[in-house]
C-alpha positions in Angstrom: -2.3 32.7 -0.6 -4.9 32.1 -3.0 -3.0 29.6 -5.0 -1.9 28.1 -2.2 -5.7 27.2 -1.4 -5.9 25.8 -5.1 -3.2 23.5 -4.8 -4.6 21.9 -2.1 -7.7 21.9 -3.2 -6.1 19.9 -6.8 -4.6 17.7 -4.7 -6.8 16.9 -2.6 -9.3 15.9 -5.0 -6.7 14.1 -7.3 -6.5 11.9 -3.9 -9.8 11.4 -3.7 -10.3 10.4 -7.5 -7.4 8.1 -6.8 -9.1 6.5 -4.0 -12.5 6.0 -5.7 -10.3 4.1 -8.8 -8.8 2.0 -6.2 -11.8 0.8 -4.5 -13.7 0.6 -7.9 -10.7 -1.5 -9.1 -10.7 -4.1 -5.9 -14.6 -4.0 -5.7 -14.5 -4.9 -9.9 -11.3 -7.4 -9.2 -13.6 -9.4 -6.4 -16.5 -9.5 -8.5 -14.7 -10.6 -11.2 -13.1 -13.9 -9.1 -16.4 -14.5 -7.9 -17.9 -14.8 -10.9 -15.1 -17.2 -12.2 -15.4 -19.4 -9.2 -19.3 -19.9 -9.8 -19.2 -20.4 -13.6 -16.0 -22.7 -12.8 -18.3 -24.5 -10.4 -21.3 -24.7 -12.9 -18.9 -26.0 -15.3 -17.5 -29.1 -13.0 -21.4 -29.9 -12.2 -22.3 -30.1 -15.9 -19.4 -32.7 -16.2 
């Protein structure tokens, strides 16, 4: 029973670990075009 309540436990915060990478990862990825498309657009006004 009692190692029943660890493996969920594990899993359960290997899930959450994997969630908080993925939302890290999208937030980071968003950021990141952002930041392209302003320094893109700072770039076309200097020319």
């Amino acid at each position: 029973v009692v190692v029943v309540v660890v493996v969920v436990v594990v899993v359960l915060v290997l899930v959450e670990v994997v969630v908080v990478v993925v939302v890290v990862l999208v937030i980071v990825d968003h950021v990141v075009v952002v930041l392209v498309q302003k320094l893109f657009v700072v770039e076309v006004e200097m020319i």
